[in-house]
C-alpha positions as CSV (number, residue, x, y, z in Angstrom):
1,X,0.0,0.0,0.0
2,X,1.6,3.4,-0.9
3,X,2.3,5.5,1.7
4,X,0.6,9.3,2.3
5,X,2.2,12.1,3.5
6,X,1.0,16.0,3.9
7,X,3.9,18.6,3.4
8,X,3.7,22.1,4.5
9,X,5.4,24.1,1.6
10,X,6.7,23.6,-1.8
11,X,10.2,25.6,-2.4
12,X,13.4,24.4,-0.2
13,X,13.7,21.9,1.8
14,X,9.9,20.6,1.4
15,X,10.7,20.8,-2.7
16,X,13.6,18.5,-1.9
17,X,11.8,16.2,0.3
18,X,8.7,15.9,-1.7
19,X,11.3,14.7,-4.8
20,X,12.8,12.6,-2.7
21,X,9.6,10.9,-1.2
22,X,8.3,10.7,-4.4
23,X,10.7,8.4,-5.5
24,X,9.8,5.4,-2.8
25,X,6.2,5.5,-4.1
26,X,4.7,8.2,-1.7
27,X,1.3,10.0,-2.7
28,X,2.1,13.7,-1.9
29,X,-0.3,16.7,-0.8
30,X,1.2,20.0,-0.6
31,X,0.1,22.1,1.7
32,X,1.1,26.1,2.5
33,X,3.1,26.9,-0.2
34,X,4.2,29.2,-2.8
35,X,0.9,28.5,-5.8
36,X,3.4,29.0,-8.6
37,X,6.2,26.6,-6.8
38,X,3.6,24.7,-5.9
39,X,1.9,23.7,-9.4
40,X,5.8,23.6,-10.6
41,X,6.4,20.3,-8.4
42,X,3.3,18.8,-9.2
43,X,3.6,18.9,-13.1
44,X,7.5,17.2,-12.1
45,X,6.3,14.7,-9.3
46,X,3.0,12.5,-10.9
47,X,2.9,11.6,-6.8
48,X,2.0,15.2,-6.1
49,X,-2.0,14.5,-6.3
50,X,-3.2,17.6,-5.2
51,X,-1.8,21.1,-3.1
52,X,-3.6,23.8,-2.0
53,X,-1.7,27.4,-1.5
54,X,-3.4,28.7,1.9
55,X,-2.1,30.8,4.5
56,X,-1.3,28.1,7.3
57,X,-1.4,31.2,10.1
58,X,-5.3,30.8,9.5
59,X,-6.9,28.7,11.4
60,X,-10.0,27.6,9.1
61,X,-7.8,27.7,5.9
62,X,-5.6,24.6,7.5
63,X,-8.4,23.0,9.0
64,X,-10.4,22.6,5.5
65,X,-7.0,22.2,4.1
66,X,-6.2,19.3,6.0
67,X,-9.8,17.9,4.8
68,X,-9.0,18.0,1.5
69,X,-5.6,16.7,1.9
70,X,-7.4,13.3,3.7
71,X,-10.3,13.4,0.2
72,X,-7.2,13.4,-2.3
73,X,-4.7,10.9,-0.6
74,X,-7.6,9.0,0.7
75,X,-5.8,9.4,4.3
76,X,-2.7,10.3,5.7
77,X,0.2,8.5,7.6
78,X,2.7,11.4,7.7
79,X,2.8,15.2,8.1
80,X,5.5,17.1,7.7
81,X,5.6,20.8,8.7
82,X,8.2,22.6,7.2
83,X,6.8,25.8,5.9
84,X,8.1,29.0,7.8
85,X,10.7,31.3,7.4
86,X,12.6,34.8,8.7
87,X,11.2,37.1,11.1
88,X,13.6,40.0,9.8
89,X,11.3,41.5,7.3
90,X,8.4,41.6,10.2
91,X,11.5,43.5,12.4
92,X,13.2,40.8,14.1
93,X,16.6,40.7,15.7
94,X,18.3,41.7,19.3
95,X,15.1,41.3,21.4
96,X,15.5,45.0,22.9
97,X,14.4,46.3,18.8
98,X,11.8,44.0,18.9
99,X,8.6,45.2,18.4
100,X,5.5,43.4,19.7
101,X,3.9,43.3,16.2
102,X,7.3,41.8,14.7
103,X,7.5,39.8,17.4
104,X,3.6,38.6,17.3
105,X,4.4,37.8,13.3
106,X,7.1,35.3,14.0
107,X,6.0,33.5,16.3
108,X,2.9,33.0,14.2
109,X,5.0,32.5,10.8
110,X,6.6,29.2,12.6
111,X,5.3,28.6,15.6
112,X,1.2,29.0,15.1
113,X,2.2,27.7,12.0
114,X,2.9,24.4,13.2
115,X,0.7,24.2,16.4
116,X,-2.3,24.3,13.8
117,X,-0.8,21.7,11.3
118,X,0.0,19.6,14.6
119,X,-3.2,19.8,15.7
120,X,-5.2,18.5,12.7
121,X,-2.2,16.2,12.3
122,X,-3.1,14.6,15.9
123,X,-6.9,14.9,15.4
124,X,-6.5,12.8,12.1
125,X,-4.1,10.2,13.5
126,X,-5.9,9.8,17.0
127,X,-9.0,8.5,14.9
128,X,-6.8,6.5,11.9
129,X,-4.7,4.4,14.7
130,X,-1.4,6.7,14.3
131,X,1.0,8.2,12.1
132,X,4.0,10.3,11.9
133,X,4.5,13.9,12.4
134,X,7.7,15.4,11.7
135,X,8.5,19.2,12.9
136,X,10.3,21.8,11.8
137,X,13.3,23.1,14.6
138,X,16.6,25.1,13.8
139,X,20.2,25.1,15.6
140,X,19.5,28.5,16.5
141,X,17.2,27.6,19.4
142,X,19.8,25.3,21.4
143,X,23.4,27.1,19.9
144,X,22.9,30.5,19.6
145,X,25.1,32.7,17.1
146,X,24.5,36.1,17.7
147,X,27.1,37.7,15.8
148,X,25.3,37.4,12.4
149,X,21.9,35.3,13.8
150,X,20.6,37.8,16.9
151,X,16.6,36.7,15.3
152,X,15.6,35.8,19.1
153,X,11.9,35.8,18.1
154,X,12.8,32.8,15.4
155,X,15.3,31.7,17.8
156,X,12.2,31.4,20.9
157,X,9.7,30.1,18.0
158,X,12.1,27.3,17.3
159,X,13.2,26.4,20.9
160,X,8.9,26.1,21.7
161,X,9.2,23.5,18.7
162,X,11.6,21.1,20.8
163,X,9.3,21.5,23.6
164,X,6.0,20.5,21.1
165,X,8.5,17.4,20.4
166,X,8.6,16.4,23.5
167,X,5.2,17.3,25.2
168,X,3.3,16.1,22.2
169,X,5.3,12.5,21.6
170,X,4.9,11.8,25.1
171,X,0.6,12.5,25.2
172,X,0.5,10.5,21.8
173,X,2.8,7.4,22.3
174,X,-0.1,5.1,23.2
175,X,-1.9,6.6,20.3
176,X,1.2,5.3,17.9
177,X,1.4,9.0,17.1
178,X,5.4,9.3,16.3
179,X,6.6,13.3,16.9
180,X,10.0,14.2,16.4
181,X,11.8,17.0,14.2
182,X,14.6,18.4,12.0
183,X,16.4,21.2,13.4
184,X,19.2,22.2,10.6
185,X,21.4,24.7,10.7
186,X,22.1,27.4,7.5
187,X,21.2,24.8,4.6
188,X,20.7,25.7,0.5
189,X,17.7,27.3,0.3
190,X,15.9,30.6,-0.8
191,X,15.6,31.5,3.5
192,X,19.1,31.7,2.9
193,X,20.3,33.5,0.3
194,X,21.2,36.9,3.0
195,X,23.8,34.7,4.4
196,X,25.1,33.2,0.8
197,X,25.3,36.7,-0.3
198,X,27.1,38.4,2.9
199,X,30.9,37.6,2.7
200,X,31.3,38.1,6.4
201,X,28.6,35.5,6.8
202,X,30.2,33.1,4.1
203,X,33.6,32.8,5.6
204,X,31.5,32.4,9.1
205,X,29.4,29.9,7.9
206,X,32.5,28.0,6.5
207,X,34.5,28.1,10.3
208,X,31.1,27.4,12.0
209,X,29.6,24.4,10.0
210,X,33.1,23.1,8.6
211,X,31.5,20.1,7.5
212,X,29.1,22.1,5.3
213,X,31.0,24.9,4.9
214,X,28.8,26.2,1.5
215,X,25.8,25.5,3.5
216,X,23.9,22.3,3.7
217,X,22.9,21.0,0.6
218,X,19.1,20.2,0.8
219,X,19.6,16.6,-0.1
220,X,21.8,16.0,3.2
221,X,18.7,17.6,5.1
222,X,16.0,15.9,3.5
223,X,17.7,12.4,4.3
224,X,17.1,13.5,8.1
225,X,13.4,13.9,7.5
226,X,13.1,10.4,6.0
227,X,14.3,9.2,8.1
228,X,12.5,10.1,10.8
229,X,9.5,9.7,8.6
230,X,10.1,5.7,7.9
231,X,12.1,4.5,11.6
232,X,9.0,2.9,13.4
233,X,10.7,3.0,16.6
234,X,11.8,6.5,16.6
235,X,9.9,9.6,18.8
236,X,10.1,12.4,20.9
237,X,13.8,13.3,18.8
238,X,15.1,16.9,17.5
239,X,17.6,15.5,14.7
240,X,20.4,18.1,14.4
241,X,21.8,18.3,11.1
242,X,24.0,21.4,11.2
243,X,27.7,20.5,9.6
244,X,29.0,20.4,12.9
245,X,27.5,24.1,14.0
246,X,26.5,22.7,17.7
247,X,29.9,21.3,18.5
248,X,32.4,23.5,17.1
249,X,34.8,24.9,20.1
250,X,35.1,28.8,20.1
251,X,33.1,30.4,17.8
């Protein structure tokens, strides 16, 4: 029986795991993302059966979105909530320049975000006998680099993902409800072309992750998510991925 899974998103990371997924006979519903990425992957990936381009901050817009994911797919057994992004352009940064509005907005872009796609993820899987859900963290909520990455509001929305992780894959176990998450560090991706294109940043990036020192390519990401998406016996985990960014002495 093919496998289902729900992604949140359709450039990045999500782009790279729904191409990946794709290939081990997944049926694919994309949820949150860009419309014109979004019809891009689908005329590539014949698995991509359906995607819908809402706003996941809105409440009703993932709930019916979620509906219509279960109609196409005829069900689910994974969700995977990567969609999210940058607080700077709401005015993130040093948390003393913080507005609340900026700081309201991030938390919201990846935090509300993925409480609402947990939710209906749990509601679904409660009922269907279990399933996987698979988060969305960063490196920036347990190893701090404020020298180019002060975004504490991203940094805080992250950190409350680990703490869904837990909380959440500890309430569902009996439930066979698998949580865990991803938590890379700067990796390939349109998020972060600011630090590709700042040279300071670049010869940072190549001292603080040395095993990635261009960034993370997507592929080595994506690998973490499928995994956590296929191992059975694997919950309440925040996979780091980050090139070596959380053990690197002195920077």
């Amino acid at each position: 029986m093919r496998k289902r899974v729900l992604i949140t998103g359709s450039r990045g990371i999500a782009a790279g795991l729904a191409t990946e997924l794709a290939k081990s006979d997944y049926q694919i519903y994309l949820l949150g993302g860009d419309a014109e990425d979004s019809k891009s992957l689908a005329a590539q990936l014949p698995a991509v059966l359906g995607y819908e381009p809402i706003d996941l901050r809105d409440e009703l817009a993932v709930v019916n979105g979620f509906q219509e994911a279960i109609k196409s797919l005829g069900g689910l057994d994974h969700v995977v909530s990567i969609a999210g992004g940058s607080g700077r352009a709401f005015g993130d940064g040093p948390i003393e320049s913080i507005s609340k509005n900026a700081w309201e907005q991030t938390l919201e872009l990846n935090l509300t975000t993925a409480f609402l796609t947990a939710r209906e993820a749990v509601k679904y899987f409660k009922e269907s006998g279990g399933g996987s859900l698979t988060l969305t963290s960063s490196v920036l909520a347990t190893s701090p680099s404020p020298e180019f990455f002060q975004t504490n509001a991203y940094a805080v929305a992250k950190g409350a993902i680990n703490a869904m992780v837990a909380t959440l894959s500890s309430s569902y176990l009996a439930n066979k409800i698998r949580v865990n998450a991803v938590a890379p560090s700067l990796v390939a991706t349109p998020m972060a072309k600011r630090a590709a294109e700042n040279p300071e940043i670049s010869e940072f990036t190549k001292r603080k992750q040395p095993l990635a020192p261009n960034q993370l390519p997507v592929g080595q990401v994506v690998a973490g998510y499928v995994y956590l998406i296929e191992n059975n016996a694997v919950t309440g985990q925040v996979l780091e991925i980050d090139g070596g960014w959380s053990t690197i002495s002195g920077i």
